[in-house]
Every structure is written in structure tokens, then in C-alpha cells.
BAFI-3210 file (N, C-alpha, C; in Angstrom, 3 decimals, decimal comma, padded with zeros to 6 digits):
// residues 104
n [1|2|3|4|5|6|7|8|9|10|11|12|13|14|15|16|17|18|19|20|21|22|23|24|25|26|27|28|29|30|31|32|33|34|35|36|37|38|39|40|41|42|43|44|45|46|47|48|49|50|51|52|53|54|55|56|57|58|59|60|61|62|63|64|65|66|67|68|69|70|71|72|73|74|75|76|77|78|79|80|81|82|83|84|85|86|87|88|89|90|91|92|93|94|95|96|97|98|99|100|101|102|103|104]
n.u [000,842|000,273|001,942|001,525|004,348|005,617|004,157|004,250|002,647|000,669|-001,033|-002,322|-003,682|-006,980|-008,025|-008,100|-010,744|-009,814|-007,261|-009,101|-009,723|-011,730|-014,626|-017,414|-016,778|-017,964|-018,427|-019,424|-021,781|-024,870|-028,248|-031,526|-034,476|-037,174|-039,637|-042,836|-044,392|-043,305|-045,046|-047,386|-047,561|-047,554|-049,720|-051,974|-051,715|-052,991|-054,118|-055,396|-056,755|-057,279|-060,368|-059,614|-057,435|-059,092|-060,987|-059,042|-058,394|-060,851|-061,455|-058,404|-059,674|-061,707|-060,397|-058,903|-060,827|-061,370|-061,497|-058,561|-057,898|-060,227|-062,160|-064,791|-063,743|-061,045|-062,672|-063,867|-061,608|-060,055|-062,089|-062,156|-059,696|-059,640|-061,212|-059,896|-060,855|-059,136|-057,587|-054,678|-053,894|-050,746|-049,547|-050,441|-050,150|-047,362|-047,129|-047,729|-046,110|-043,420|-044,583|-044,795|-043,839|-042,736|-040,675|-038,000]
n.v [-001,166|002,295|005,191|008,066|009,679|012,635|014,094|014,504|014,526|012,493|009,125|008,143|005,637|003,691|004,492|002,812|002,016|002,077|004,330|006,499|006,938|005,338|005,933|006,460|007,112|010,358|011,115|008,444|006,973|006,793|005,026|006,892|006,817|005,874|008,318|009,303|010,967|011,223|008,756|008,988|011,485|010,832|009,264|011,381|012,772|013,461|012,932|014,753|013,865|015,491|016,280|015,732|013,865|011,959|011,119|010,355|008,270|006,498|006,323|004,728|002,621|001,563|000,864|-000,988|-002,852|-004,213|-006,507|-008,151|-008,636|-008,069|-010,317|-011,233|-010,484|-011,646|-013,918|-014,068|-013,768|-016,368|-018,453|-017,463|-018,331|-021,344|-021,650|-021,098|-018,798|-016,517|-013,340|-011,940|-008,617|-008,232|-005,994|-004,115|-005,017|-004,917|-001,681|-001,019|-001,929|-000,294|002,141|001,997|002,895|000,919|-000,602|000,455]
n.w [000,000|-001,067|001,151|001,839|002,297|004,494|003,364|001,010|-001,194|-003,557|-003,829|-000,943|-000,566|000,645|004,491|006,959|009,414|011,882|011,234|010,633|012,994|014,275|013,929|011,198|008,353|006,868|004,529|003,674|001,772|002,502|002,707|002,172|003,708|001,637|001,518|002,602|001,340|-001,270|-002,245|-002,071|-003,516|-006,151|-006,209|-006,462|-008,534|-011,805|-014,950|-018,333|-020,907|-024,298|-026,288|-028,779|-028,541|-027,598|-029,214|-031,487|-030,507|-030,443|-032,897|-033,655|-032,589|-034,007|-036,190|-035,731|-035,479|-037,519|-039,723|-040,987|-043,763|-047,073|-046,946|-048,799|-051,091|-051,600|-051,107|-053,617|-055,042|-054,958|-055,975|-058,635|-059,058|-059,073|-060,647|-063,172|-064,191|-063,767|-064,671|-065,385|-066,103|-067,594|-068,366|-066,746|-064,406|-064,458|-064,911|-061,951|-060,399|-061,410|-060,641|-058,097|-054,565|-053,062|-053,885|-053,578]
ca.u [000,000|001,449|002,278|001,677|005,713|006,323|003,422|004,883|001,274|000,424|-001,674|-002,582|-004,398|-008,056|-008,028|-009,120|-011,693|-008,873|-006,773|-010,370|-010,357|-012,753|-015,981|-016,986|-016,417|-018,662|-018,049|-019,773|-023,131|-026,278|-029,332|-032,208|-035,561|-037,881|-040,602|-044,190|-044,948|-043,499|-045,748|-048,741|-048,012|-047,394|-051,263|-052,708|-051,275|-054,338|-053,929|-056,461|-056,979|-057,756|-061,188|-059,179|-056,959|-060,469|-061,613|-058,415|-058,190|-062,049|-060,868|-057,968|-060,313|-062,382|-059,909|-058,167|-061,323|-061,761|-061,003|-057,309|-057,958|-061,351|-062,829|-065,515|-062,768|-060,995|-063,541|-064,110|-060,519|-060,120|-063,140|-061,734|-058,320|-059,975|-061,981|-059,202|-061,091|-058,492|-056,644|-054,047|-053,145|-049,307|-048,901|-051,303|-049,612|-045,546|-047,215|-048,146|-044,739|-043,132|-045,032|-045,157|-042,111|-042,462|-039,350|-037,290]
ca.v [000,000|003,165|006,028|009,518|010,552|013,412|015,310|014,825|014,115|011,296|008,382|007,703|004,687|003,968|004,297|001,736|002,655|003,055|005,312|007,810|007,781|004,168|006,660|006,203|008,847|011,331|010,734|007,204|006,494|005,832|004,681|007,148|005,856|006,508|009,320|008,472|011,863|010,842|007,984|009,923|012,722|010,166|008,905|012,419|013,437|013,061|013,263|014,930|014,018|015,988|015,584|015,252|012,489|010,721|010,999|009,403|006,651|005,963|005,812|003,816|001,290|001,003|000,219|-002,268|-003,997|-004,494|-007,588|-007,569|-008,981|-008,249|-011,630|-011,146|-009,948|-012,872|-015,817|-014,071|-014,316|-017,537|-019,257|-017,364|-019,223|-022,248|-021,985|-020,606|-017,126|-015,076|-013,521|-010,908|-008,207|-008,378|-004,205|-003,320|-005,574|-003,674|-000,439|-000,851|-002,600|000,430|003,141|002,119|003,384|-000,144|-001,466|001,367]
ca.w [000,000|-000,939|002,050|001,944|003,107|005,052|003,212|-000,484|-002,199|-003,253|-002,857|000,544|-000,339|001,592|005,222|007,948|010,339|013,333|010,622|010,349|014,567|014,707|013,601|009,978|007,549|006,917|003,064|003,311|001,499|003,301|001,721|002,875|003,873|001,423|001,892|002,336|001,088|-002,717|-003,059|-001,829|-004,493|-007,354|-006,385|-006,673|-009,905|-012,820|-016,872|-018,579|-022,218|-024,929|-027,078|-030,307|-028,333|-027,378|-030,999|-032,535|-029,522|-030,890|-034,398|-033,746|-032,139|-034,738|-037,717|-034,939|-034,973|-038,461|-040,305|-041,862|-045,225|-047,656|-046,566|-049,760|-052,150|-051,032|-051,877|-055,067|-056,455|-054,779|-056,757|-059,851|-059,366|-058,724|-062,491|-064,391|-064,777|-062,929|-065,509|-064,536|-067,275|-067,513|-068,892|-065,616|-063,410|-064,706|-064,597|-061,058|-060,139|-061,796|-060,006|-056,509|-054,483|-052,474|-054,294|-053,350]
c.u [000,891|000,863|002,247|003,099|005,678|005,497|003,869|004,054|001,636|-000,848|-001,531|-003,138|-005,894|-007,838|-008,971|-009,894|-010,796|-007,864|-007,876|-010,684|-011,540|-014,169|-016,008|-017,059|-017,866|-019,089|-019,086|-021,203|-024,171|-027,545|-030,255|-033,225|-036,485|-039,349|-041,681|-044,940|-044,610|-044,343|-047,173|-048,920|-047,824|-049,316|-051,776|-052,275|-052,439|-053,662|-055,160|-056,279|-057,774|-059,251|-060,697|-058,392|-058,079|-060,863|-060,225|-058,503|-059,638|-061,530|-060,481|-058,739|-060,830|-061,819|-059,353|-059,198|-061,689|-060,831|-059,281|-056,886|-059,696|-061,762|-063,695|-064,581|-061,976|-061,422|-063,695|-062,685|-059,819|-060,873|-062,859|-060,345|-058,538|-060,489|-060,957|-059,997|-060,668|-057,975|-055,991|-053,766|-052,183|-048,628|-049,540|-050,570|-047,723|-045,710|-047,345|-046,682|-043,692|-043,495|-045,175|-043,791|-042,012|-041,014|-038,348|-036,984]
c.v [001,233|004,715|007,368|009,929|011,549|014,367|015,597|014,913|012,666|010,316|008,036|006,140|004,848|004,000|003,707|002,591|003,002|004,265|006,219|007,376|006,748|004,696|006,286|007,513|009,624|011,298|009,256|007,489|005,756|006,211|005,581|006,956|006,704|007,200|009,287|009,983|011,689|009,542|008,621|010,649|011,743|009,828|010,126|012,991|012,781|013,944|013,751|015,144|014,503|015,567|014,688|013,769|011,585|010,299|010,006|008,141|006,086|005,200|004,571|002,096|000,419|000,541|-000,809|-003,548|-004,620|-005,175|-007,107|-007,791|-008,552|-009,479|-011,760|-011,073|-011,603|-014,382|-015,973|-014,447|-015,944|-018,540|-018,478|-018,217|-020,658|-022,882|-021,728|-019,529|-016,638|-015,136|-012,010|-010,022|-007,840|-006,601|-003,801|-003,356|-004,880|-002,357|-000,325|-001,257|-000,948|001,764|003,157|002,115|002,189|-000,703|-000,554|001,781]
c.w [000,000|000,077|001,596|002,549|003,195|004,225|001,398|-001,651|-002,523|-003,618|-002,149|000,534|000,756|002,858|005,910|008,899|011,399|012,842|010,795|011,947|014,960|014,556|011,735|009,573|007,160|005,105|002,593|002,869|002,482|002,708|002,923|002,654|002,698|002,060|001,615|001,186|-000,818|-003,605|-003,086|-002,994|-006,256|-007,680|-006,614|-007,882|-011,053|-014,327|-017,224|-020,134|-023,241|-025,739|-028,332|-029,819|-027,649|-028,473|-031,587|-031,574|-030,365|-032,320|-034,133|-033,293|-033,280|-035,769|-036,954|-034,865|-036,613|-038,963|-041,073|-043,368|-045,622|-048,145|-047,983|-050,859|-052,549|-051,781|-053,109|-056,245|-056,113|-055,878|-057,952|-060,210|-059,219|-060,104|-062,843|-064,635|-064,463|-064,010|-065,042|-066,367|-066,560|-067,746|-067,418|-064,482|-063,347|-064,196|-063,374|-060,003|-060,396|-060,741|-058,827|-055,880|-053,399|-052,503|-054,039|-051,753]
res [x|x|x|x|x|x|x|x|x|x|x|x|x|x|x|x|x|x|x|x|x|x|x|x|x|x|x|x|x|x|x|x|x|x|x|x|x|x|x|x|x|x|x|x|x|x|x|x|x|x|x|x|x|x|x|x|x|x|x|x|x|x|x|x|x|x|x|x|x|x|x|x|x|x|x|x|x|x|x|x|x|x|x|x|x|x|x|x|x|x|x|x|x|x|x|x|x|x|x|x|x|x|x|x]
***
């Protein structure tokens, strides 16, 4: 452990409790109790939301509740791929490939 000499600076290294006088230091960490008065004021604190943020929460409900595919749409090109009447046009189907910034 290295010695403070004769006042030269230094590290001193930590000192033992009979080096700091058998009291602890004044320096040491102590956990303080928490305060009944910050849970109290956490319970009394209230939000108060806007109409417009009631109106979109509504919204959002309502597209959350709605199906995620067109179930009807669906059966219909199903039972066209099923006959052989689906037929895709191939210029409609590029142009649309082409124009949508998906691929990008």
C-alpha cells in the first residue's frame, strides 16, 4: 500500500476505520428511507386528455377492430383461381410494379 511521506502528495491509499479515529467517515453512502410523502403525491397526480386524443383513440379502435384482409374480395378471387377465370393483365400488373415506391 502506498504512504503519503512526510506530506509529499500522493496516494494515501483507503483508510481503515482506526486510521479515520474508529468513527466512519462522513463521506460514506447511506441509503435514505424513502418518503411516504413521494408515493402519496405520485397517487394524486391526474392526466387529462384531450377531445381530439379521445376521438383518434375511438378511431384507432375502430380500424383495430376491423377484419385484416377483404374476406368477400378474397372468396371471389379464390373461386376465380380455382376456375381458371383469374386472368391478370401483364402491362397493368408492370405499370403498377413500376409506379409504386415499395421497391425502393
Amino acid at each position: 500500500m502506498v504512504r503519503d511521506i512526510n506530506g509529499l502528495g500522493g496516494y494515501s491509499g483507503p483508510k481503515t476505520l482506526v486510521e479515520q479515529g474508529g468513527k466512519k467517515s462522513a463521506d460514506s453512502p447511506t441509503a435514505a428511507p424513502a418518503s411516504a410523502d413521494s408515493s402519496n403525491a405520485a397517487d394524486s397526480d391526474d392526466v387529462q386528455l384531450s377531445s381530439e386524443v379521445k376521438t383518434l383513440q375511438s378511431m384507432a379502435d375502430k380500424i383495430n377492430s376491423l377484419p385484416d384482409a377483404n374476406i368477400e374480395r378474397a372468396e371471389n378471387i379464390k373461386a376465380a383461381l380455382e376456375n381458371g377465370d383469374y386472368k391478370v393483365d401483364d402491362l397493368v400488373l408492370a405499370d403498377k410494379i413500376i409506379n409504386s415506391g415499395a421497391l425502393f
